[in-house]
C-alpha positions as CSV (number, residue, x, y, z in Angstrom):
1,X,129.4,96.3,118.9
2,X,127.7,98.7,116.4
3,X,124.3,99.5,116.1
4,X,123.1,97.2,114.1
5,X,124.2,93.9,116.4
6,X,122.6,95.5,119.3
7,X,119.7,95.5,117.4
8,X,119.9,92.2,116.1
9,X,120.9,90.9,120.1
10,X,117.2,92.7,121.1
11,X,115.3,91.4,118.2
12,X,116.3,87.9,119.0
13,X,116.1,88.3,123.0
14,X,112.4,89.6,122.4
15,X,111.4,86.7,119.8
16,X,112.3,84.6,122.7
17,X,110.6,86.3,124.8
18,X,107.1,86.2,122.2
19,X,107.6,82.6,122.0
20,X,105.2,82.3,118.8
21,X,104.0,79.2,117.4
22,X,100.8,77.8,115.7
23,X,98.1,76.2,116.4
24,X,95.0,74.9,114.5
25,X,92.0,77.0,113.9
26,X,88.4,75.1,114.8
27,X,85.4,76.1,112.3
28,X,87.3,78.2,110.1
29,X,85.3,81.0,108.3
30,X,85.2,81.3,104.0
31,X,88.6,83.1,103.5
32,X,90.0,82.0,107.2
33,X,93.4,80.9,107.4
34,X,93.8,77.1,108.9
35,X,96.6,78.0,111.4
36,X,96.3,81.3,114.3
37,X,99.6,82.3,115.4
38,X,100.4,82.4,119.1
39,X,102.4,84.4,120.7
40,X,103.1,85.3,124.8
41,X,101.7,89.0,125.1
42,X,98.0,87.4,123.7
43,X,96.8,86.4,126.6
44,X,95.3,82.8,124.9
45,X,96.6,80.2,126.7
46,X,98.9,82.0,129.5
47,X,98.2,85.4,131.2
48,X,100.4,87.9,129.0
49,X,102.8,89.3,131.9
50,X,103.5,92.9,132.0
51,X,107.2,93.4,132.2
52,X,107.7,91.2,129.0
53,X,104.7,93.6,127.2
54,X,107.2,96.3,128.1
55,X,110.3,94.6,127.1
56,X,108.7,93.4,124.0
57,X,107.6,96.9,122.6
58,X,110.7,98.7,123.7
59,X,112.4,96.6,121.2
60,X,109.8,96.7,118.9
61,X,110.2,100.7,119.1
62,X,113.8,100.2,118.4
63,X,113.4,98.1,115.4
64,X,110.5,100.8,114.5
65,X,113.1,103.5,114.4
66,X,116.3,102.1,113.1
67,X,114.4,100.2,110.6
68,X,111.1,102.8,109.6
69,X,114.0,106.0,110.0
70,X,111.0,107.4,112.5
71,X,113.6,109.1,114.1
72,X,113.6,111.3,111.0
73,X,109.6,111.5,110.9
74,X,108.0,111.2,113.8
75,X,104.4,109.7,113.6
76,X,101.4,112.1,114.4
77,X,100.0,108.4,116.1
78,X,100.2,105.0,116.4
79,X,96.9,103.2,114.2
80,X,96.5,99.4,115.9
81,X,94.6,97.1,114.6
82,X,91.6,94.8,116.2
83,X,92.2,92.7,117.9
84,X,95.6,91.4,118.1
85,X,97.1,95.0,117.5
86,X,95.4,96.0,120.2
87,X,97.9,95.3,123.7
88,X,101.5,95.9,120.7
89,X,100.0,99.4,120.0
90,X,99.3,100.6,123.4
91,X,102.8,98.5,124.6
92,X,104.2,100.8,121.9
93,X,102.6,103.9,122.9
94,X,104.4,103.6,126.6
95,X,107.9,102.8,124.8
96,X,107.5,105.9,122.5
97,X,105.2,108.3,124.4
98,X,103.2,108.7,121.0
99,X,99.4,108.6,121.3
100,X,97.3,105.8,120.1
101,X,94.2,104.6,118.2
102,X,92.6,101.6,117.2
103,X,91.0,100.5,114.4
104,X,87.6,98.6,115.4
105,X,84.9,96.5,113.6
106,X,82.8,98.7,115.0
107,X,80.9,101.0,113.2
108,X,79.9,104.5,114.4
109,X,78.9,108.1,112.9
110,X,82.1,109.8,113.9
111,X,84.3,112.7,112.2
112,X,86.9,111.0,110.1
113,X,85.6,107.9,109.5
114,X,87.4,105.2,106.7
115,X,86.8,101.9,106.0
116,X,88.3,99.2,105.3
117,X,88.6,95.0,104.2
118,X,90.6,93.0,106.2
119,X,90.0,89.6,103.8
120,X,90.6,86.5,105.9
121,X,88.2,87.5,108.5
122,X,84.2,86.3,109.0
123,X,83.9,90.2,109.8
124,X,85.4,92.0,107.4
125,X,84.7,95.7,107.4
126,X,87.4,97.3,109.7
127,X,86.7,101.2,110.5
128,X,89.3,103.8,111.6
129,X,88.3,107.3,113.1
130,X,89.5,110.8,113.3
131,X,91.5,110.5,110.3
132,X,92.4,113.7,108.8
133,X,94.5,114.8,106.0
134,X,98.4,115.3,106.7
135,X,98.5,112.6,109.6
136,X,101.1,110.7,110.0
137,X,100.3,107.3,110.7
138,X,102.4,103.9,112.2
139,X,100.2,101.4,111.5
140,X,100.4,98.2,114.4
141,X,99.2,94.9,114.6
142,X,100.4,91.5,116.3
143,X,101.0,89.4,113.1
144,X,101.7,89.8,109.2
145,X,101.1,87.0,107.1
146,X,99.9,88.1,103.4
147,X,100.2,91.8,104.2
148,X,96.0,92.5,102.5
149,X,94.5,93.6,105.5
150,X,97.3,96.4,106.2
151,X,98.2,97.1,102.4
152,X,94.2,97.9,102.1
153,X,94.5,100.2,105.0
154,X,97.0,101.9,103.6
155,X,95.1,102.6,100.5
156,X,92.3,104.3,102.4
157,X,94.7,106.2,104.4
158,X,96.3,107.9,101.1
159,X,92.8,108.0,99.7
160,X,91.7,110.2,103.5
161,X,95.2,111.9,102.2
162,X,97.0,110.7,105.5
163,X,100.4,109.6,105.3
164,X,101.0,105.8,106.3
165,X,104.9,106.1,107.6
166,X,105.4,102.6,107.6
167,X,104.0,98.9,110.1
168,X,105.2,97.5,112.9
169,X,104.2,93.7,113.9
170,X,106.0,91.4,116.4
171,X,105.8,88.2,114.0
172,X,106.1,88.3,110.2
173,X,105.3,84.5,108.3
174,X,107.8,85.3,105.8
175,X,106.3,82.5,103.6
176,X,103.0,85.0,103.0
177,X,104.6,87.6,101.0
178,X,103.0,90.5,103.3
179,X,106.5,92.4,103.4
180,X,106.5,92.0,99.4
181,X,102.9,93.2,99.5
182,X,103.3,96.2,101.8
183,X,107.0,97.3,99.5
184,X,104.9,97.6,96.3
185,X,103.3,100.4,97.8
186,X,106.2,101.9,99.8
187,X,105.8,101.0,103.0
188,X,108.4,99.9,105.5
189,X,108.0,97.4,108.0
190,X,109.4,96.1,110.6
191,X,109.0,93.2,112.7
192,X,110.3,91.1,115.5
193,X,110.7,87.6,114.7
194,X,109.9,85.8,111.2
195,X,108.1,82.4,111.3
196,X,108.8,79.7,109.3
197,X,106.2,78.5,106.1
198,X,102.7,78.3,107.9
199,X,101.5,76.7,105.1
């Protein structure tokens, strides 16, 4: 078995594991989408258990360096996103012993600051901190659907002149076009388990 079927064996052992599905959003905001995508380390209906957070983001980490070629360039950090990105980017962190930040909706006079949109949100001014020129940057959330909020981040990141190596996500809605979205500007990304049309 070469290395490419061991990674495919993982990827579908963890999508098992995620057990993502959909369900209906209640009061959706202008620009909110209609479905929220569910998935077993987001605590929303079941407490997320700890060895499958582990499990999950050691394969994640795999997929991160086979398919981002991080073991070529290593990140500077992982960049996770509010609030989904939140529990994949520190899971992510233990698997690869890289530090970690977050992105927040909070807004703070710190060194470093950027901000940025992310579109289908009530609240949509995201802010990252500490960002510095020459950083090198894996960018982590839970979920990619049209690929805008992480495509706009990656335009303030080159704007800051930090280096966005690629994204990392446990579920991709293929149907969205976010891996189109995110390859029109160069930026890899890999993900656990692909969702049928949301729609």
């Amino acid at each position: 078995m070469d290395s490419s079927e061991n990674l495919s064996t993982d990827v579908r052992r963890a999508a098992q594991i995620l057990n993502a599905r959909t369900v209906p959003r209640l009061g959706i905001d202008r620009g909110g989408r209609p479905e929220r995508i569910m998935h077993a380390l987001d605590g929303l209906l079941e407490p997320a258990d700890a060895a499958a957070i582990g499990d999950i983001s050691a394969q994640l980490w795999t997929a991160c360096r086979t398919l981002l070629g991080v073991a070529e360039v290593e990140p500077d950090y992982i960049l996770g996103l509010e609030a989904g990105g939140i529990v994949p980017a520190v899971g992510l962190a233990m698997a690869s012993g890289l530090p970690y930040k977050i992105a927040y909706k909070l807004r703070l006079a710190l060194p470093g600051t950027i901000q940025f949109i992310e579109p289908h949100s009530a609240r949509r001014e995201m802010y990252a901190y500490g960002i510095e020129p020459g950083q090198r940057i894996l960018i982590v959330d839970d979920e990619i659907t049209t690929g805008r909020t992480i495509a706009n981040l990656v335009r303030i990141l080159r704007q800051a002149d930090a280096e966005p190596l690629g994204a990392a996500c446990l579920i991709e809605d293929a149907s969205c076009g976010g891996r189109e979205r995110l390859s029109e500007l160069g930026v890899p990304l890999a993900t656990l388990m692909t969702l049928p049309c949301l729609g």
